[in-house]
C-alpha positions as CSV (number, residue, x, y, z in Angstrom):
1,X,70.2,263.9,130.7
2,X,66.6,264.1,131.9
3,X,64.5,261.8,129.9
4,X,66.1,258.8,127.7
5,X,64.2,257.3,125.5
6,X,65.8,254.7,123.2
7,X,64.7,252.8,120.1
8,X,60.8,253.0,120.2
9,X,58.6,250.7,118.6
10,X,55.1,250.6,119.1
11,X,52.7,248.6,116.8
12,X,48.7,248.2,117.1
13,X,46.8,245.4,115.8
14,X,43.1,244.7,114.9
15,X,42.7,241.7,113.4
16,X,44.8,241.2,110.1
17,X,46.0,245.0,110.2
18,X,48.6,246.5,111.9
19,X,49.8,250.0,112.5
20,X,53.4,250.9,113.2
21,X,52.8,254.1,115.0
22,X,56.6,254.1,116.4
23,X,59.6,253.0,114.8
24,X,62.9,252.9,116.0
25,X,62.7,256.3,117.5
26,X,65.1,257.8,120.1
27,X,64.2,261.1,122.0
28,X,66.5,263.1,124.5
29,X,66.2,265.9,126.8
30,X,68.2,267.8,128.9
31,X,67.9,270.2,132.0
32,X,66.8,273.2,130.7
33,X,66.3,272.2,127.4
34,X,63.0,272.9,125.5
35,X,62.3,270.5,122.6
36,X,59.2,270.9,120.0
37,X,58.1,267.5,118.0
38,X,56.2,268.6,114.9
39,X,54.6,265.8,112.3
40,X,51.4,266.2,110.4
41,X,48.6,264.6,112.0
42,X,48.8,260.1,112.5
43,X,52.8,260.6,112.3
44,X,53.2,259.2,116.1
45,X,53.4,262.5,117.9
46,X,50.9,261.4,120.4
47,X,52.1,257.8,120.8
48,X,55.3,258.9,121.5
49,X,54.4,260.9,124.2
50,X,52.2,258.2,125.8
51,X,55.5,256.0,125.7
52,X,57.8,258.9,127.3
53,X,55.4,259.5,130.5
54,X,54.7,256.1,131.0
55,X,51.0,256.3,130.2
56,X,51.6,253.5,127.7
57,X,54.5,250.9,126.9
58,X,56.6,250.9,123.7
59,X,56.8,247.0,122.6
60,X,60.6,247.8,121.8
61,X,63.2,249.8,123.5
62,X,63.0,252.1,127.0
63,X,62.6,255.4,128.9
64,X,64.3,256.9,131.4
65,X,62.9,260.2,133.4
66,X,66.1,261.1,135.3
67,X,68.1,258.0,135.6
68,X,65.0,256.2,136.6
69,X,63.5,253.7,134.4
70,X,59.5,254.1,134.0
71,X,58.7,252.0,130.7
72,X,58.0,248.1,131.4
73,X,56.6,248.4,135.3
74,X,53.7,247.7,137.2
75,X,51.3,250.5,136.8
76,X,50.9,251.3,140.3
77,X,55.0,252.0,140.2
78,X,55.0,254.2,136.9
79,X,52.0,256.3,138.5
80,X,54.3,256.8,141.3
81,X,57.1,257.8,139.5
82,X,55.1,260.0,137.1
83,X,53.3,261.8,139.9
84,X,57.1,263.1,141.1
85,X,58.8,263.5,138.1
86,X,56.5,264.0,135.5
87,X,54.2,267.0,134.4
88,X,51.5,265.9,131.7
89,X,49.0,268.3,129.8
90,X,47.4,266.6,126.9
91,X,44.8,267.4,124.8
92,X,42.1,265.7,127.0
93,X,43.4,267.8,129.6
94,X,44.2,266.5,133.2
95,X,41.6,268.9,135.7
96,X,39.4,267.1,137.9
97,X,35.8,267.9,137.5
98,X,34.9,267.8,140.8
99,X,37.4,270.0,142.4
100,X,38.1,273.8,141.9
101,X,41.4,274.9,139.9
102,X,43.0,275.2,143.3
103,X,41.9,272.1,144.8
104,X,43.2,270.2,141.3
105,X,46.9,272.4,142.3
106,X,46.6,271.2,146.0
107,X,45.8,267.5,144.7
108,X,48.9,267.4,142.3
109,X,51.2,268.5,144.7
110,X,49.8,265.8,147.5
111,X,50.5,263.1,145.3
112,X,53.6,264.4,144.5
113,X,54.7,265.1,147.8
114,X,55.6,268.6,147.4
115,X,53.2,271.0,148.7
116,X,53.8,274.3,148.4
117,X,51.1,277.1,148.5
118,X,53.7,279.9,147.5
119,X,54.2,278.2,144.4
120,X,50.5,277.5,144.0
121,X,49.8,281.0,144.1
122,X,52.4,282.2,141.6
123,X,51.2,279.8,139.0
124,X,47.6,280.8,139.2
125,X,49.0,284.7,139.0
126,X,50.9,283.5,136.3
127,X,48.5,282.2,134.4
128,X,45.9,284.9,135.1
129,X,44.2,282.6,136.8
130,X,43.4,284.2,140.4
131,X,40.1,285.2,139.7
132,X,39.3,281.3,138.6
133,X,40.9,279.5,141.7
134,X,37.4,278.1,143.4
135,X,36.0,277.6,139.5
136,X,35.1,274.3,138.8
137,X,36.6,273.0,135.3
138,X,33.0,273.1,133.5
139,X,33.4,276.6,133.7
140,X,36.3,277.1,132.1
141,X,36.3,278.6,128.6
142,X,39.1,276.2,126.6
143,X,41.4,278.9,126.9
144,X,41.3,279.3,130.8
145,X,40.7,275.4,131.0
146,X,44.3,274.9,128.8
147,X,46.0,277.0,131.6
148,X,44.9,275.5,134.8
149,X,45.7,272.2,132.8
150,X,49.2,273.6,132.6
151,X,49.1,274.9,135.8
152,X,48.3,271.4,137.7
153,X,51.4,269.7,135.1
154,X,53.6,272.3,136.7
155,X,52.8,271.9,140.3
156,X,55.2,270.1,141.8
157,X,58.2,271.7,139.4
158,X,58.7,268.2,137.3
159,X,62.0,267.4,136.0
160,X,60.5,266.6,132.9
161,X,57.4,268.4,131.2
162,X,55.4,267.0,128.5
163,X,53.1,268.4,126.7
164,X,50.7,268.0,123.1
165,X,49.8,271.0,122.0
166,X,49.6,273.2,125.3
167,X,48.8,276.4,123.0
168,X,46.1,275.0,120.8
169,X,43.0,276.6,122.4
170,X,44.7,280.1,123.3
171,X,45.1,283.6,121.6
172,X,48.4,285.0,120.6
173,X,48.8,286.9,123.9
174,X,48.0,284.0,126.0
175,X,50.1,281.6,123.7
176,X,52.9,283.9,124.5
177,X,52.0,284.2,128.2
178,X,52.2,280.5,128.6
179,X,55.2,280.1,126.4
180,X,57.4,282.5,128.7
181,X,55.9,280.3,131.6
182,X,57.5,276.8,130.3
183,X,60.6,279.0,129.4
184,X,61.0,280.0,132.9
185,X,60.0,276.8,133.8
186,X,63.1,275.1,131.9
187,X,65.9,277.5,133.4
188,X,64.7,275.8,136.5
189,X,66.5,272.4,135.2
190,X,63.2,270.7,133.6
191,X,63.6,269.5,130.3
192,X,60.4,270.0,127.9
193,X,59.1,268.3,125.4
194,X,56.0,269.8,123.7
195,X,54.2,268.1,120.6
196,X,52.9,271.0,118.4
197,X,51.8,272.6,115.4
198,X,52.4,276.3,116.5
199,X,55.4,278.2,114.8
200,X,55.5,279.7,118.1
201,X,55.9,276.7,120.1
202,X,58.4,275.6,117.2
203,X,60.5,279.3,117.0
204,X,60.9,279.2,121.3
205,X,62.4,275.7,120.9
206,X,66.0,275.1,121.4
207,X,65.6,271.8,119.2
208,X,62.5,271.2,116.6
209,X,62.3,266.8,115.8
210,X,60.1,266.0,113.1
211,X,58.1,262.5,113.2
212,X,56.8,261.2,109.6
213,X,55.2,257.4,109.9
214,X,56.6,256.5,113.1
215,X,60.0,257.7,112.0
216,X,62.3,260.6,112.7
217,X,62.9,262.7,109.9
């Protein structure tokens, strides 16, 4: 089993009030396997996957990315860990604005210790992206930006993949051009786990979860 997470809890207090964005929730993934998480908006989606890739710490329970822990460690050690086993494309997205597309591929791979300009170039063909290898991100349109976002999460051929809502800026064509991509990406053994609202995204899944107040459904 690639990732492991068991028995998440995750609370946020200001003041008096607290939020119980997680509770008690346990997330797997296999090789190859391709799993959606839908939820309407404020159900945890988004905390969840901060937990899972390590960008944030559950206050209950752990995560495992390929037998290796990476909840509950210095941060300097989860970075590591993340930056080999871990491809992350959230909503913020994840280019650097002072590099080109390519250079933000070439940097990914670095820190992951796994260049490899063959694969480099067959993501940016891929992802119709050839003609935008020496653009900088602030001249991407969302939709091209979205890609080489995906592109960089891809670089170094995680084992695990996650992703919140990789489609939301693209067309139907595009949606289904990247959607083929993170298939093809999952027969190579990475699991994925993409938090969306697309009925694509949801209808290419092998397994749909669905997260209601911190809590699977």
């Amino acid at each position: 089993m690639i990732l492991q997470a068991e028995e998440l809890y995750r609370f946020y207090r200001s003041g008096e009030e607290e939020t119980r964005a997680l509770r008690g929730v346990s997330l797997t993934a296999g090789a190859g396997e391709v799993v959606a998480i839908s939820g309407p908006s404020g159900s945890g989606k988004s905390t969840l996957l901060n937990c899972v890739t390590g960008l944030d710490d559950p206050d209950g329970g752990s995560v495992r990315i390929a037998g290796r822990r990476i909840s509950h460690l210095p941060e300097a050690e989860k970075a590591r860990l993340r930056s080999r086993l871990v491809g992350v494309l959230f909503q913020s997205g994840n280019l650097v604005g002072h590099l080109t597309v390519a250079r933000n591929l070439r940097l990914a791979q670095a820190l992951g210790g796994r260049p490899d300009r063959a694969y480099l170039d067959e993501l940016l063909d891929r992802l119709d992206l050839v003609g935008l290898r020496d653009a900088w991100p602030s001249a991407l349109s969302g939709g091209e930006a979205a890609r080489a976002g995906l592109a960089v999460a891809l670089a170094c051929r995680p084992a695990l993949l996650v992703a919140d809502e990789p489609t939301g800026e693209l067309d139907a064509g595009s949606e289904a051009s990247v959607l083929d991509l993170i298939r093809d990406q999952a027969r190579e053994k990475t699991a994925v786990v993409i938090a969306s609202h697309s009925a694509a995204v949801r209808n290419r899944a092998d397994r749909v979860v669905e997260l209601a107040d911190g809590r699977l459904v």
